[in-house]
C-alpha positions as CSV (number, residue, x, y, z in Angstrom):
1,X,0.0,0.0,0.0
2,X,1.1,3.5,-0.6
3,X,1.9,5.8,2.1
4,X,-0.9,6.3,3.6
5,X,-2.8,9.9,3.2
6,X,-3.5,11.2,6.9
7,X,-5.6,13.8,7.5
8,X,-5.3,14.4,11.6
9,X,-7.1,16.2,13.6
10,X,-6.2,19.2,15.3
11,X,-6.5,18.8,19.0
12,X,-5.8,21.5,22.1
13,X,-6.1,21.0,25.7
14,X,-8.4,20.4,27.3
15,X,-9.7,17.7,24.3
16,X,-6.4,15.8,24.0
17,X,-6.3,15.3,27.5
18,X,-10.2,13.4,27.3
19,X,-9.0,11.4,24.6
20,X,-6.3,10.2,26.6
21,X,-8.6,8.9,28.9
22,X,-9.7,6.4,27.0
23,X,-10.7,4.0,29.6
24,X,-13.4,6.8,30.5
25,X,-14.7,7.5,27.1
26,X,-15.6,3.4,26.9
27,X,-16.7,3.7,30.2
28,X,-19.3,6.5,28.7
29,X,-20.5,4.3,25.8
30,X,-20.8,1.2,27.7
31,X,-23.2,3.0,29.6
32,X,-24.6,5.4,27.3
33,X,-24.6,3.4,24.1
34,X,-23.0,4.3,20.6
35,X,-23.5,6.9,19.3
36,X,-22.6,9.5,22.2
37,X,-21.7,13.2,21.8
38,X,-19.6,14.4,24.6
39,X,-19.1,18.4,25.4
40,X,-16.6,20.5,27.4
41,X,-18.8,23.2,28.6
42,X,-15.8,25.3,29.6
43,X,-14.1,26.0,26.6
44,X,-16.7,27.2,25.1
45,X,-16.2,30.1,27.7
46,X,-12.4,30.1,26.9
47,X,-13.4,30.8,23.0
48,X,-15.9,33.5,23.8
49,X,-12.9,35.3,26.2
50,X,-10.3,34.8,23.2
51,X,-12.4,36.4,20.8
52,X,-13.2,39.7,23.7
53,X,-9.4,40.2,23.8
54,X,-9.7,40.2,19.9
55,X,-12.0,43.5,20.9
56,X,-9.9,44.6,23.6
57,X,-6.9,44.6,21.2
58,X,-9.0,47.2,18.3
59,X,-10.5,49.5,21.2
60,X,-14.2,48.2,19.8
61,X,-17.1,47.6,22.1
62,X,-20.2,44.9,20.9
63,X,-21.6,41.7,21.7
64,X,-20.7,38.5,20.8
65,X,-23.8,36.6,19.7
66,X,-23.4,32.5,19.6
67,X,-25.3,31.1,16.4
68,X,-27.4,28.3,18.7
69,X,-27.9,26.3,15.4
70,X,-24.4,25.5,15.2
71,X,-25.5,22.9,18.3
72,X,-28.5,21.8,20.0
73,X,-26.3,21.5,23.6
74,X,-28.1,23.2,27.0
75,X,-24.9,22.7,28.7
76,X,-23.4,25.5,25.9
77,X,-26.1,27.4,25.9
78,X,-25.9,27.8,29.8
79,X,-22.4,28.2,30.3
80,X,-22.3,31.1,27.7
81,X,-25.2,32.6,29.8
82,X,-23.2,32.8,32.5
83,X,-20.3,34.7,31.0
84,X,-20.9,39.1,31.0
85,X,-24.3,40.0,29.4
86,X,-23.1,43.0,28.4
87,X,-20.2,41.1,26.0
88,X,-22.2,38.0,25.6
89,X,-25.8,36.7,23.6
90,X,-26.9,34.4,21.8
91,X,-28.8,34.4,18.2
92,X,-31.5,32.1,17.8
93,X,-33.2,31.2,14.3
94,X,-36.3,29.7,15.2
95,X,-38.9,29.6,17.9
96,X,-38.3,26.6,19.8
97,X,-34.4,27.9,19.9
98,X,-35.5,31.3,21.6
99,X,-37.4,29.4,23.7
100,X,-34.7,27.3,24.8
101,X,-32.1,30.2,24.8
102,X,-34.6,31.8,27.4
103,X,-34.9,28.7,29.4
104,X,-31.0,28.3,29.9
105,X,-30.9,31.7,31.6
106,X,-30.4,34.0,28.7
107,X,-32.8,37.3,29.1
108,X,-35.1,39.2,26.2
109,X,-32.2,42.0,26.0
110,X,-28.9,39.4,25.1
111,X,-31.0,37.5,22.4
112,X,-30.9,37.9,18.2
113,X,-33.6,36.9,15.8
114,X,-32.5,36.3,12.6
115,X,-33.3,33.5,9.8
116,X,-36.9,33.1,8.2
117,X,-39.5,34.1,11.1
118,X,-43.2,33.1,11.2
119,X,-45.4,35.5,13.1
120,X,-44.6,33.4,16.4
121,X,-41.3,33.6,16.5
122,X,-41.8,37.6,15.7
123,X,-44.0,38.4,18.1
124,X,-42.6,36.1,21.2
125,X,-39.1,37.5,19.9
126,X,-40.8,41.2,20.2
127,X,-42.2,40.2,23.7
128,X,-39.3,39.5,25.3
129,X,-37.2,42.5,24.1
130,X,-35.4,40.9,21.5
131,X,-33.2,42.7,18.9
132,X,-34.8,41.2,15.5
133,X,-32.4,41.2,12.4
134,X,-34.8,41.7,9.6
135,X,-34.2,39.3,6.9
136,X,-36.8,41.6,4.5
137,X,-39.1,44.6,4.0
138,X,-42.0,42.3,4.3
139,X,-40.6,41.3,7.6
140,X,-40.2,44.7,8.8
141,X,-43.8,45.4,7.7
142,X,-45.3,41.7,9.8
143,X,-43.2,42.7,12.8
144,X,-44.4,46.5,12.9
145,X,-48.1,45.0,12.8
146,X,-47.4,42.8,15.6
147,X,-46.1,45.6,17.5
148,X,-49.2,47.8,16.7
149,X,-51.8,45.2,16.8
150,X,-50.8,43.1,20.0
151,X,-49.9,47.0,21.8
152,X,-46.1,45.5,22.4
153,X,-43.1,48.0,23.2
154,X,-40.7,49.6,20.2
155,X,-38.2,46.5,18.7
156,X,-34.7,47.1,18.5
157,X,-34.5,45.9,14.8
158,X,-30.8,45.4,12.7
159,X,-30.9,45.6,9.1
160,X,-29.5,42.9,7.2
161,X,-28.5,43.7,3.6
162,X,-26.6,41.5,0.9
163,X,-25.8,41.9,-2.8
164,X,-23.4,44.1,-2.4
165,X,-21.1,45.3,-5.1
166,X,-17.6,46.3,-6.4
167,X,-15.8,48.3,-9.3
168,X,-14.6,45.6,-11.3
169,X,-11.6,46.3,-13.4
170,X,-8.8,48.8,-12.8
171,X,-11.0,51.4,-14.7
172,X,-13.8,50.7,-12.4
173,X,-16.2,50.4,-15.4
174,X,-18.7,47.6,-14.0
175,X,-19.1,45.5,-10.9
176,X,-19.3,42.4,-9.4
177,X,-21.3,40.4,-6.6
178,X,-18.8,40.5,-3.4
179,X,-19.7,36.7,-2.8
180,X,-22.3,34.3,-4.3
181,X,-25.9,36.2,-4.6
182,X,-27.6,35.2,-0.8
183,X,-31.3,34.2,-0.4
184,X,-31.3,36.7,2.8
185,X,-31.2,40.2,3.5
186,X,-32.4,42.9,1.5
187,X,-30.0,43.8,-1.8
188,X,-28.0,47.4,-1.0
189,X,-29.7,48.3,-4.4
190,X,-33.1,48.7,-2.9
191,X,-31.7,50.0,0.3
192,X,-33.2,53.9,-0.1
193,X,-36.8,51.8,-0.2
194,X,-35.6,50.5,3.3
195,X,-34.7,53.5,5.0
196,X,-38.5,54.6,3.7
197,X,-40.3,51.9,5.1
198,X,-38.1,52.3,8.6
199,X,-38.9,55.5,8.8
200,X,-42.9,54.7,8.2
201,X,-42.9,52.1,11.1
202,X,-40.9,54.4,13.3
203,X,-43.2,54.3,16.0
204,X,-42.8,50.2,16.1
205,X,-39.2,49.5,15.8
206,X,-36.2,51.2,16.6
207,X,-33.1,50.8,13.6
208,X,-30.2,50.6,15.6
209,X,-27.6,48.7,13.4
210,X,-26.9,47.6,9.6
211,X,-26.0,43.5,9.6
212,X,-24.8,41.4,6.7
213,X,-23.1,37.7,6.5
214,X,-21.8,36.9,3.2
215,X,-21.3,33.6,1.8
216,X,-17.2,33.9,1.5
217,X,-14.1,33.3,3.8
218,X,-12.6,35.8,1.4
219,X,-11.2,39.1,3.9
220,X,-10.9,41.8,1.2
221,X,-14.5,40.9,0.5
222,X,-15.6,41.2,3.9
223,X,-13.7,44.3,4.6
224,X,-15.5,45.8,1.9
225,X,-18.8,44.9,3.2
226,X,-17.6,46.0,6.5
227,X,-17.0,49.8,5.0
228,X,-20.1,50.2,2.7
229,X,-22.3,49.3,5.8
230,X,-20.3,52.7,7.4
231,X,-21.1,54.5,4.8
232,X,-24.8,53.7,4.5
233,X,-25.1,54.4,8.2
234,X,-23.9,57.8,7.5
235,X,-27.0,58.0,4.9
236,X,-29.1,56.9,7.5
237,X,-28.0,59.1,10.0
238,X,-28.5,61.8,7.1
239,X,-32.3,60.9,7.3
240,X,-32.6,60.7,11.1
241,X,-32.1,57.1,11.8
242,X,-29.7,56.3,14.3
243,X,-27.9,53.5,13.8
244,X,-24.8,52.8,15.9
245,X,-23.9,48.7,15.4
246,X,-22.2,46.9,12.5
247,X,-23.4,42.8,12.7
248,X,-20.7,41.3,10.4
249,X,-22.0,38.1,10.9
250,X,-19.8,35.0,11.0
251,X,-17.6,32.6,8.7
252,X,-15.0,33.2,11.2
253,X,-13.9,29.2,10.3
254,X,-11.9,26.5,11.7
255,X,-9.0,24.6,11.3
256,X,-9.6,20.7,11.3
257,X,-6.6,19.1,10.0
258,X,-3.3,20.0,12.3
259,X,-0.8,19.7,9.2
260,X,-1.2,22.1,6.6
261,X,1.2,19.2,4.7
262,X,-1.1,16.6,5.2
263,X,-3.8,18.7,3.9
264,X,-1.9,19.8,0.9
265,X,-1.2,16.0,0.3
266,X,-4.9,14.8,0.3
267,X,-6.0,17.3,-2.2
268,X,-3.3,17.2,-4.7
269,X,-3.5,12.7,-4.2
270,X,-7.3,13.9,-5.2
271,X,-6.9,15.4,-8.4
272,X,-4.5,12.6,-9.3
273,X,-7.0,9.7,-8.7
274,X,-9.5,11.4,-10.2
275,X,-7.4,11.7,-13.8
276,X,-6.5,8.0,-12.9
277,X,-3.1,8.4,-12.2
278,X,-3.4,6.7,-8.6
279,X,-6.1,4.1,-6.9
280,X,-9.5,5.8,-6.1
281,X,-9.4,7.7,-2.4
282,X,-13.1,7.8,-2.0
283,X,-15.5,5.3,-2.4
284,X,-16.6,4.2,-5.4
285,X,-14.2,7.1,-7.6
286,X,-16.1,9.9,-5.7
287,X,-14.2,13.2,-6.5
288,X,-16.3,15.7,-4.1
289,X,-16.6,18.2,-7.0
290,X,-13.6,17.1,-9.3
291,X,-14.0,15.2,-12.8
292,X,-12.1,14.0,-15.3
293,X,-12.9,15.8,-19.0
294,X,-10.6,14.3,-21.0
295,X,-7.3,14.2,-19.1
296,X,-7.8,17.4,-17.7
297,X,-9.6,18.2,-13.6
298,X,-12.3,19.9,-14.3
299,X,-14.7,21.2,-11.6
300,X,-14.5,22.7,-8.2
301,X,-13.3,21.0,-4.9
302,X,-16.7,20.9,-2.5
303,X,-14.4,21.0,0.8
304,X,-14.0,23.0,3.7
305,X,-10.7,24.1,4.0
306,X,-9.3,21.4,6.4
307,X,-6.0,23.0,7.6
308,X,-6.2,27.2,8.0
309,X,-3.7,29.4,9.5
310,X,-6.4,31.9,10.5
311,X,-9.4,31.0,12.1
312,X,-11.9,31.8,14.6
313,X,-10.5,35.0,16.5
314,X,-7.3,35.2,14.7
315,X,-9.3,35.4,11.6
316,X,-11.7,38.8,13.2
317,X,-8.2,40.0,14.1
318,X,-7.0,40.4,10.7
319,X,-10.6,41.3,9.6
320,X,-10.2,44.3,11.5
321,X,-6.5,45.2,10.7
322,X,-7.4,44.4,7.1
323,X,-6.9,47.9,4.6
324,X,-9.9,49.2,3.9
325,X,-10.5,49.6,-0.2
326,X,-11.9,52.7,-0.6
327,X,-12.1,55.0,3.2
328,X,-8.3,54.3,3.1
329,X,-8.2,52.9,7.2
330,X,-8.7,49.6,8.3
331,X,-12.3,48.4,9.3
332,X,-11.8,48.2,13.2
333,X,-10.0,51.7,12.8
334,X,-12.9,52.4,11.0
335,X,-15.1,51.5,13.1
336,X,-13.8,52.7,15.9
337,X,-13.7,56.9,14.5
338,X,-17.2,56.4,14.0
339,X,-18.2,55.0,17.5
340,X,-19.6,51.9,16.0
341,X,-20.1,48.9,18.1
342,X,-19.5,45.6,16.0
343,X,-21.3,42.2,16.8
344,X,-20.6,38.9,15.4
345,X,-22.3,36.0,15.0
346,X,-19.5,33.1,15.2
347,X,-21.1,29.1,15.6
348,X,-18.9,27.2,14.4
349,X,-16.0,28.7,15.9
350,X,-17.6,29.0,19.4
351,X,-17.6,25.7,20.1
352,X,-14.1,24.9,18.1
353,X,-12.6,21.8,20.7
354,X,-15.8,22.2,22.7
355,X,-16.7,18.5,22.0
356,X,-16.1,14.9,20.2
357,X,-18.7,12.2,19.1
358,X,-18.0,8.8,19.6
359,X,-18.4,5.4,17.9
360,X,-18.1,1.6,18.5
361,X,-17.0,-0.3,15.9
362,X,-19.5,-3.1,15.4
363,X,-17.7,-5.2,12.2
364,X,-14.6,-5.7,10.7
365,X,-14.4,-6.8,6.6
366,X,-12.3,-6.8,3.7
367,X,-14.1,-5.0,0.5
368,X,-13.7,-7.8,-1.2
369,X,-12.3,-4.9,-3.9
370,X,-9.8,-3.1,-3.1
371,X,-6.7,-4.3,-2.3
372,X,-5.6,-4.0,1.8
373,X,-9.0,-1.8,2.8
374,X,-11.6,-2.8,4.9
375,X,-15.5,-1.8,5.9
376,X,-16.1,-0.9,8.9
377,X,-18.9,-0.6,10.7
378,X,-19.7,1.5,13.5
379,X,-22.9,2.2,15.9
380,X,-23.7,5.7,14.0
381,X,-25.0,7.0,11.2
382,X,-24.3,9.7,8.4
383,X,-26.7,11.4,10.5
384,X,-25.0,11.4,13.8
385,X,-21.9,13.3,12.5
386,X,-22.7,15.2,9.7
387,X,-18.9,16.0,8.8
388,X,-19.5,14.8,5.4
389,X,-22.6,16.9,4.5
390,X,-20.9,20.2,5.4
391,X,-17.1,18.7,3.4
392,X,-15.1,18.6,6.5
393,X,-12.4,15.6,6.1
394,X,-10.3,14.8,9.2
395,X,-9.2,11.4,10.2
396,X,-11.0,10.1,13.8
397,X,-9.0,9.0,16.7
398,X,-8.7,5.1,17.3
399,X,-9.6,4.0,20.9
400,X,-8.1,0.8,21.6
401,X,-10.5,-1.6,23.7
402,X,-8.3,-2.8,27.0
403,X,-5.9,-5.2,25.2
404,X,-6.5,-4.5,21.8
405,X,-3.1,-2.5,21.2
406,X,-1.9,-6.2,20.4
407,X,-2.4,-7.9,17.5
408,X,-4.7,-10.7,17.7
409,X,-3.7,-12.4,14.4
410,X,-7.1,-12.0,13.3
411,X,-7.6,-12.1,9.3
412,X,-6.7,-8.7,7.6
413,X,-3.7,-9.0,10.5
414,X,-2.4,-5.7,9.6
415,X,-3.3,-5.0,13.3
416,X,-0.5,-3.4,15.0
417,X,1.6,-3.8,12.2
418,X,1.3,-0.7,10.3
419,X,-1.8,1.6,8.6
420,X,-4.4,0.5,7.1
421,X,-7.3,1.8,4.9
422,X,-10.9,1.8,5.5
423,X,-14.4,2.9,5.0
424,X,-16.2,3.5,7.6
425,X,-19.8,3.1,6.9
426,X,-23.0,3.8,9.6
427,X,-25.5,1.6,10.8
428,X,-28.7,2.1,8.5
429,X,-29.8,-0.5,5.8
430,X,-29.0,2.0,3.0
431,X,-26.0,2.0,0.4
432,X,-25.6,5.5,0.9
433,X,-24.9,5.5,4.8
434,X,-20.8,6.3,4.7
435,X,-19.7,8.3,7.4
436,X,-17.2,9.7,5.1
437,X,-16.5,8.5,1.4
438,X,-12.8,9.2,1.9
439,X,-10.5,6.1,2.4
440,X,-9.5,7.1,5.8
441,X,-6.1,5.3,7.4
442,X,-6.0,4.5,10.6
443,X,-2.5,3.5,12.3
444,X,-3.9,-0.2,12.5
445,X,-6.5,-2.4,11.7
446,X,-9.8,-1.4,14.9
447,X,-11.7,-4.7,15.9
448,X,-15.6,-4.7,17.3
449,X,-15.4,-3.2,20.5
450,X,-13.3,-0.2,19.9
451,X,-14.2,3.1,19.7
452,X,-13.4,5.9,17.1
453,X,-13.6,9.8,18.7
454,X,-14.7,12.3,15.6
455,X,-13.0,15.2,17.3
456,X,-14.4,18.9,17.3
457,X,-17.7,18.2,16.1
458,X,-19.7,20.5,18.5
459,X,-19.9,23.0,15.1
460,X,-22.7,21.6,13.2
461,X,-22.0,17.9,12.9
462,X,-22.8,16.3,15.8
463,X,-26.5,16.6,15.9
464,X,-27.1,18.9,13.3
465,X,-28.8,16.1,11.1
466,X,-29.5,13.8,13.8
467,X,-32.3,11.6,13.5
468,X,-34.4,8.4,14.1
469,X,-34.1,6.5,10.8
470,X,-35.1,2.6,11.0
471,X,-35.6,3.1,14.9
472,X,-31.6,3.7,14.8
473,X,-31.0,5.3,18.4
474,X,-30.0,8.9,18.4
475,X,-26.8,10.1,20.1
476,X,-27.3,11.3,24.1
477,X,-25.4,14.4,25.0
478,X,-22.8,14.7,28.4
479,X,-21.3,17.5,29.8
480,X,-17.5,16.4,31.1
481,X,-15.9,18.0,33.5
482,X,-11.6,17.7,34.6
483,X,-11.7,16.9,38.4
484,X,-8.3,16.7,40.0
485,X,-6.9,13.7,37.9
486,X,-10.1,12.2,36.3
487,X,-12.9,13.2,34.8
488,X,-17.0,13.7,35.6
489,X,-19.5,13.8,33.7
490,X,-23.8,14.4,33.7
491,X,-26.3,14.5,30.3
492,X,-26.3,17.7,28.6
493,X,-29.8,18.7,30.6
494,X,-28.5,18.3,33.4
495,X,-25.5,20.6,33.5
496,X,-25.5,24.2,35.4
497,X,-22.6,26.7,35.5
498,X,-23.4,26.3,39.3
499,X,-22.7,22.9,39.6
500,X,-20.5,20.9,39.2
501,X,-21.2,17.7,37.2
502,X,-22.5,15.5,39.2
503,X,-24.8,18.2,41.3
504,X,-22.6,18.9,43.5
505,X,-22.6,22.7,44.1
506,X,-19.8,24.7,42.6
């Protein structure tokens, strides 16, 4: 076999030092079952602080709302209630998640509306003294009506725009979309129409900040988003609107793979097996966006960038010390001479190393196919950790079952001997039910009993597509806890910043 492609994960303390408790993890699953998300409440705390001394460092004030879609987790949810409400929210995108941001001990004035609202959401959302971030005129003119109709108190509303433009060429003569055209937000084109209708519902909402969240990691793209929201707040203020905060959104990213080498390897090994000039790495010749046209790759790699030198609140960072295009200063310069507060919306990001999701392996088999690489089987599903659907590769961590670290002599003996490749595929009566298509190596052969730990999959894997297919049990939630020299742990429900896990108090 060919040197085998590795894609590991990145992994920080406190997260390498669980999976180095691997006797505790099994310990989990033997009583939990397979599959079984596990969170550290705490760092989610420890992301939210590095991205305030990200503030700190450009002089800006704002708040720091967590995208609850990102994860369905009460234990993250409370532990990011607990940190300063005045640096701290959350932004919910559906009823049932304001509801449950409300119940974990966030208040009214901390929590953000956005996504597609039905008059519910509005008007529970309007209740409570939440800051809505109006997807659309149309939803400016429902909310206004529930303000009016139901005799509710003025809304803090944020305007989110999209479609916005640049000179194209060196002459300037055109433009261009700053990132793929967006479903949300109302285009900068019809902004004038905007200000008009936020003036005429004046007496129901309040305009206190412009927002956007564009579809790109690109930073000179953002940067210019960043600046053309300043300016249109300057023609707001020109009409006697006051707004005062710039919502940039998120897209702030994360790095997966640890080894920008590794990640370099994968991709180019891709384009060579899909023009046939090496064995297939995926299952079945998939080439996640890459063809063959005649000798040539043609197409566009559907990924996530695995390995990135900037993410998270290194990424704001240089967001902010970015040159700005046009107002010649840098956007948290910028922002800063015109006493604009700046929120974000990070998710994914948040909860970077907040959490792992955990497998047994069920069954061991040769393909029958390919040379050297196995199926495996594991107690999850596609479902269960949705790394796949959003193009995240990264190779999971092999936990050994007590004595297994010897090789048994077992058919496909590779054991201890060396890497080997396989596909891991999920638990559901379906062809399609791969966990990933990639052939993944692991650094020996598992056997039924083991575990594999898909690290850092708090950020929309872990239960973002979770379900009940063919009565397949869904993955239970813990909060863990470092105690001393072990480890404690309680279900996700159960956890309180005020206790420890277990119940006892803090």
């Amino acid at each position: 076999m060919d040197v085998p492609l590795y894609l590991r994960p990145r992994v920080e303390p406190p997260l390498a030092s669980l999976l180095g408790a691997a006797p505790f993890l099994h310990s989990l699953v033997d009583a939990l079952g397979s599959p079984l998300n596990v969170l550290l409440p705490e760092t989610v705390a420890e992301n939210a602080a590095r991205f305030r001394a990200v503030y700190r460092r450009h002089r800006l004030t704002g708040r720091i709302y967590f995208a609850h879609k990102a994860n369905r987790s009460s234990a993250l949810v409370r532990r990011l209630a607990a940190e300063d409400p005045t640096a701290v929210g959350i932004d919910v995108a559906s009823l049932e998640e304001l509801r449950h941001a409300l119940g974990c001990g966030f208040t009214g004035d901390r929590v953000m509306a956005t996504g597609p609202k039905d008059a519910e959401f509005l008007w529970l959302a309007a209740r409570v003294g939440a800051t809505v971030n109006l997807d659309s005129p149309g939803e400016l003119d429902r909310l206004a009506g529930l303000v009016r109709g139901h005799g509710l108190g003025r809304v803090r509303v944020l305007a989110r725009l999209s479609g916005f433009e640049s000179a194209d060429g060196k002459n300037g003569a055109g433009t261009r979309l700053l990132s793929r055209r967006s479903r949300f937000g109302t285009p900068v084109r019809d902004a004038v129409a905007l200000w008009a209708a936020l003036e005429r519902h004046a007496d129901a909402v309040e305009l206190v900040g412009l927002a956007y969240h564009l579809d790109t990691t690109g930073l000179e793209e953002k940067a210019r988003a960043l600046e053309q929201c300043v300016l249109l707040m300057d023609a707001c203020r020109r009409r006697g609107l006051a707004p005062r905060a710039v919502d940039i959104g998120g897209g702030f990213g994360v790095g997966y793979v640890a080894d920008a080498g590794e990640w370099q390897r994968w991709t180019t090994a891709l384009s060579e097996a899909v023009l046939g000039g090496r064995p297939p790495l995926t299952w079945r010749g998939h080439g996640y966006g890459l063809r063959n046209e005649g000798g040539t790759v043609r197409g566009t790699m559907a990924l996530y960038p695995g390995h990135r030198p900037h993410a998270g609140p290194g990424y704001l960072d240089e967001l902010l010390s970015l040159p700005a295009p046009v107002l010649g200063r840098e956007p948290g310069t910028l922002l800063l001479e015109h006493l604009h507060d700046l929120h974000i919306e990070p998710g994914r990001s948040l909860v970077d190393q907040c959490g792992l999701s955990l497998a047994r392996v069920l069954d061991v088999r040769s393909t029958g196919e390919e040379p050297g690489a196995h199926l495996v089987r594991l107690g999850m599903n596609a479902g269960d950790v949705s790394l796949e659907e959003h193009g995240v590769l990264m190779d999971p961590v092999l936990l050994p079952r007590g004595d297994a670290r010897q090789d048994d002599g077992r058919e496909g003996g590779e054991g201890a001997g060396g890497p080997v490749g396989v596909h891991l595929v999920g638990n559901l009566c379906l062809e399609a039910d791969l966990i990933t298509r990639r052939l993944v190596f692991l650094p020996r052969l598992p056997r039924a009993g083991d575990v594999l730990a898909f690290v850092n999959t708090a950020g929309y894997a872990m239960d973002f597509h979770a379900h009940q297919a063919q009565r397949q049990p869904s993955a239970r939630t813990v909060a863990v806890e470092r105690e001393g020299d072990s480890w404690r742990w309680c279900p996700d429900e159960d956890y309180w910043p005020i206790t420890h896990p277990g119940g006892t108090p803090a």
